[in-house]
C-alpha positions as CSV (number, residue, x, y, z in Angstrom):
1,X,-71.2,-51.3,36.9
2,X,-74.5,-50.1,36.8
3,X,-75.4,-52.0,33.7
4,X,-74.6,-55.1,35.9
5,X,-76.9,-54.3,39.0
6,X,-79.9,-53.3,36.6
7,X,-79.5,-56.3,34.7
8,X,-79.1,-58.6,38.3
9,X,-81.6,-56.8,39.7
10,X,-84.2,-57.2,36.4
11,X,-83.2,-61.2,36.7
12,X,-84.3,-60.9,40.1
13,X,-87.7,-59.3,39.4
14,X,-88.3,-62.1,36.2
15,X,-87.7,-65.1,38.8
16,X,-90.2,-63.5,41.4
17,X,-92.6,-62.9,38.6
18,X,-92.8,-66.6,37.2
19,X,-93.0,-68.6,40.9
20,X,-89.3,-69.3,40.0
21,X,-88.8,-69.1,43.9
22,X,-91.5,-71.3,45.1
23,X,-89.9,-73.8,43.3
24,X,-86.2,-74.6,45.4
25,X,-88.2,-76.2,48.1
26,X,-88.2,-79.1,45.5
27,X,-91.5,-80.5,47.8
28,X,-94.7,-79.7,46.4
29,X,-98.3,-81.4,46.6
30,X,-99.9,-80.0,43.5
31,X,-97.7,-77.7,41.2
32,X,-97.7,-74.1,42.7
33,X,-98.7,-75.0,46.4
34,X,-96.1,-75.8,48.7
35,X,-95.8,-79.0,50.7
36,X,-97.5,-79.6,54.2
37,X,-95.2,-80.1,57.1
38,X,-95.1,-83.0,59.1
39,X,-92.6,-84.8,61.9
40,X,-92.2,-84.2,65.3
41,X,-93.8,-81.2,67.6
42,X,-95.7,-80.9,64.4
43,X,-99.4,-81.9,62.8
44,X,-99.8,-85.4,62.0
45,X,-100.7,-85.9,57.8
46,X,-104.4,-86.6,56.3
47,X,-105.7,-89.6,55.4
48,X,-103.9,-91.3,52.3
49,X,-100.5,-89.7,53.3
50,X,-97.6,-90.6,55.1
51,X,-94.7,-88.4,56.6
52,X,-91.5,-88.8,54.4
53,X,-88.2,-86.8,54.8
54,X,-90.5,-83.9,57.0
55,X,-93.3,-83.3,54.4
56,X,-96.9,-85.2,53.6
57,X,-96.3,-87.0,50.5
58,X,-99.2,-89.0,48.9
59,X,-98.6,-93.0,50.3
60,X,-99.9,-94.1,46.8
61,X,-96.9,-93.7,44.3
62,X,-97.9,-94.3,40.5
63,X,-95.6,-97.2,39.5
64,X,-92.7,-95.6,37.1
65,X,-92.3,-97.1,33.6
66,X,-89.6,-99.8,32.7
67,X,-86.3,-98.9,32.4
68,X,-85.6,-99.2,27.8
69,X,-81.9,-98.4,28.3
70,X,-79.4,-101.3,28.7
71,X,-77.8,-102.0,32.5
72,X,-74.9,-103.6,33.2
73,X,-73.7,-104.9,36.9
């Protein structure tokens, strides 16, 4: 039993060390800073960004590569 907490507990420590947290907000800006808020009762978003989903998101998306796999309808 106390094998199992001091191995939980060292998991724990390894995910805090690496920024393993930060990372479930799943919104960031520039890797390792989190996103800037934005919607109602809150801050409007700089210039070049638009509010999307509660969070300042760049309105200038880099176009995504065509699909190489085969679809079907």
């Amino acid at each position: 039993m106390t094998l199992c907490i001091f191995i939980i507990g060292l998991g724990v420590l390894v995910a805090a060390w690496t920024g393993l947290t930060e990372r479930f907000e799943g919104f960031v800006n520039v890797p390792g800073t989190p996103g800037v808020r934005c919607g109602v009762d809150l801050p409007s978003c700089a210039m070049g960004t638009q509010c999307m989903n509660g969070f300042c998101v760049n309105s200038k998306r880099p176009t995504l590569t065509p699909n190489e796999l085969p679809v079907y309808p």
